[in-house]
C-alpha positions as CSV (number, residue, x, y, z in Angstrom):
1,X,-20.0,-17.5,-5.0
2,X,-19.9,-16.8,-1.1
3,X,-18.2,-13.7,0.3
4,X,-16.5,-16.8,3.0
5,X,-15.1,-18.5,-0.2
6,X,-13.6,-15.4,-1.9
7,X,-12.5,-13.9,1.8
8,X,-10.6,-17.3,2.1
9,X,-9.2,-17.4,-1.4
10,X,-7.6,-13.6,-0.8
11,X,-6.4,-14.1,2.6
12,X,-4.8,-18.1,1.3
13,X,-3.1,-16.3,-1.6
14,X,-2.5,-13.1,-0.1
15,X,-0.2,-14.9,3.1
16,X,1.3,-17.6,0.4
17,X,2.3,-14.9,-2.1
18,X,4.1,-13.0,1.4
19,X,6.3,-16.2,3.0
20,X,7.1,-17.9,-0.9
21,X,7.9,-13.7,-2.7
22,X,10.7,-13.3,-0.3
23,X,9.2,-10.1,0.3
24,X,11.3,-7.3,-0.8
25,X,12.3,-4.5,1.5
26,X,11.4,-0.9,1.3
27,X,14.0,0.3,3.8
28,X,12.4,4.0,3.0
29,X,12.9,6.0,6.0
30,X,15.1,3.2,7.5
31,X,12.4,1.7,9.5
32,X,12.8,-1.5,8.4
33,X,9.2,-1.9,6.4
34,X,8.9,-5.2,4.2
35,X,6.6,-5.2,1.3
36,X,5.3,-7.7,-1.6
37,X,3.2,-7.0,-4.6
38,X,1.3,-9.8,-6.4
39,X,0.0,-9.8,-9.6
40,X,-1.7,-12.8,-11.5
41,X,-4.2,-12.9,-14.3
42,X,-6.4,-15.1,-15.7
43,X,-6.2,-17.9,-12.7
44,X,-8.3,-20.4,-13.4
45,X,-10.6,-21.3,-10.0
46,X,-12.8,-24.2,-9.8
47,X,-15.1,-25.0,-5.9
48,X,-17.9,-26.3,-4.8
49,X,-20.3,-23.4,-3.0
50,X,-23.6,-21.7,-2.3
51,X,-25.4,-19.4,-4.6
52,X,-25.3,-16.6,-2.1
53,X,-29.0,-15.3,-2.6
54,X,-30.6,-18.4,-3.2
55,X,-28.6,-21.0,-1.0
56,X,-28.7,-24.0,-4.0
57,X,-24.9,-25.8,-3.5
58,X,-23.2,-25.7,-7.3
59,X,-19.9,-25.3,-8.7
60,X,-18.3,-22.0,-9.6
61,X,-15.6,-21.8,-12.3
62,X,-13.7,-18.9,-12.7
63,X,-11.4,-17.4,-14.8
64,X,-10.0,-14.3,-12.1
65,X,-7.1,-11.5,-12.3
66,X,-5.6,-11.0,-8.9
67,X,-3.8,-8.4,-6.7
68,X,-1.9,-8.7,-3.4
69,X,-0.4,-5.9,-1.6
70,X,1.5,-6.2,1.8
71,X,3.9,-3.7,3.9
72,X,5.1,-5.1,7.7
73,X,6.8,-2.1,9.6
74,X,7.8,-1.9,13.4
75,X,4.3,-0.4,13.7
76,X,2.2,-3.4,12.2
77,X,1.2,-4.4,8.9
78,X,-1.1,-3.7,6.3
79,X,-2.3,-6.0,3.4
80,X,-4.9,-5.5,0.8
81,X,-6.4,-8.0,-2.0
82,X,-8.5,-7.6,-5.2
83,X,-9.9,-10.2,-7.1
84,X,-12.1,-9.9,-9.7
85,X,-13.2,-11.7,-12.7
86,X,-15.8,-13.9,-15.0
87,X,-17.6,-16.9,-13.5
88,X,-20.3,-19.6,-13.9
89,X,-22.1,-21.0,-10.9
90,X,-24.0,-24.4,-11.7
91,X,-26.0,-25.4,-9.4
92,X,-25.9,-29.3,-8.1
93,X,-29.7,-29.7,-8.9
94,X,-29.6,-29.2,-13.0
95,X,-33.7,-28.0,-13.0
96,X,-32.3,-24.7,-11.3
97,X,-31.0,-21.7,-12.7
98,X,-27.2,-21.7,-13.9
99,X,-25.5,-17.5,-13.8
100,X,-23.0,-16.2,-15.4
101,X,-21.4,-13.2,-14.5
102,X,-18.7,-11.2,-13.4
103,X,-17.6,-10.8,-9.6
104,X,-15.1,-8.2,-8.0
105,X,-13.8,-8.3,-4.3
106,X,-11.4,-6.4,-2.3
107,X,-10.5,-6.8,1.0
108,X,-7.8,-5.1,3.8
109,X,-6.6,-5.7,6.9
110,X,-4.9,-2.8,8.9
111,X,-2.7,-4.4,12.5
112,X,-1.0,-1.7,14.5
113,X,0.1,-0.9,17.9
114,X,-3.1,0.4,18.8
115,X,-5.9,-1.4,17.0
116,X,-6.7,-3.8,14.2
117,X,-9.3,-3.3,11.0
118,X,-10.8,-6.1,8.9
119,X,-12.7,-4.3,5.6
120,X,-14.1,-6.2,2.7
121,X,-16.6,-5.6,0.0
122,X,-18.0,-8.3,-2.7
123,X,-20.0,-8.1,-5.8
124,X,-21.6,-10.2,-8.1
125,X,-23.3,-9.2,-11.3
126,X,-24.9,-12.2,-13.5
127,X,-27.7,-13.5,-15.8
128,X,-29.3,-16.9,-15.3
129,X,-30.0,-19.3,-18.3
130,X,-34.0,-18.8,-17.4
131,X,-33.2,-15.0,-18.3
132,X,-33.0,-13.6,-14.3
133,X,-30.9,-11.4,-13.2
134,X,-28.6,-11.8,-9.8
135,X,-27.0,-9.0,-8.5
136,X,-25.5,-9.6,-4.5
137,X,-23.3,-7.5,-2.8
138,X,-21.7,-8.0,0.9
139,X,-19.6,-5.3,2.9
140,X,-18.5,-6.0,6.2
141,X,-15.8,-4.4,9.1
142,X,-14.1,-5.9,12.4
143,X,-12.3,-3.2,13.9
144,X,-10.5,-4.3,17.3
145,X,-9.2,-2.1,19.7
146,X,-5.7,-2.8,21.4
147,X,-7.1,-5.1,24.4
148,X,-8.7,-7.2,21.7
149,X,-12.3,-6.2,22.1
150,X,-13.9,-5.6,18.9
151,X,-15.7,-2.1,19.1
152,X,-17.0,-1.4,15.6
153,X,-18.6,-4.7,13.4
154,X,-20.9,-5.7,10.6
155,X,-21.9,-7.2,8.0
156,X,-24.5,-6.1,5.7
157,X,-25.5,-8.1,2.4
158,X,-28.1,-8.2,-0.4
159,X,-29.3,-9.6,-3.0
160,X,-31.6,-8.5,-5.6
């Protein structure tokens, strides 16, 4: 499974779950905030990817428990996702190595007045049907400042 696909999962279920929840207010303080929490378990996923360490294009099925946090203020807005769960990645080619595993993944993104933060971390733990053992993990930050230029970013994976 590839950090994109996951990222893109969150950030697809994460936006959906805000505009279709209604999003209930907080009205603390009486600044106006908005905010949603999203719960779902055992969500079947089925797509076609990469095995991230070895590149070979399969099919990842996964059975995933999800959470989706979101507060919008006069300030900005703040959302955070976690997904983790069991998966099987088969790869297109059936002499390679099929892994089964378990993944987790969180991401958040932080918009103010003054700057803008992008954070995500993913992990995959699995054992391959030869006996192999993959263990990948990706954490990456964008952080932009208020003219749009991005001052802090990376992206560091590895696989093992």
């Amino acid at each position: 499974m590839s950090r994109l696909s996951i990222r893109g999962v969150c950030a697809t279920a994460g936006v959906a779950t805000l505009l279709v929840s209604g999003a209930g207010a907080a009205g603390a303080g009486g600044n106006g905030a908005t905010t949603f929490t999203d719960n779902q378990h055992s969500v079947i996923d089925v797509f076609h990817d990469m095995n991230p360490c070895t590149g070979d294009p399969g099919t990842v099925s996964a059975v995933e428990n999800q959470i989706f946090h979101g507060t919008i203020n006069k300030t900005g807005s703040w959302f955070t996702g976690t997904v983790e769960g069991k998966f099987t990645f088969t790869p297109d080619d059936p002499s390679k190595v099929t892994y089964t595993g378990h993944f987790a993944t969180w991401f958040g993104d932080e918009n103010n007045l003054r700057n803008g933060v992008e954070h995500s971390t993913f992990n995959v733990n699995a054992t391959g049907t030869d006996g192999s053992h993959l263990q990948f993990h990706d954490n990456a930050q964008a952080t932009l400042n208020a003219n749009g230029t991005v001052t802090v970013s990376f992206d560091h994976m590895s696989c093992a």
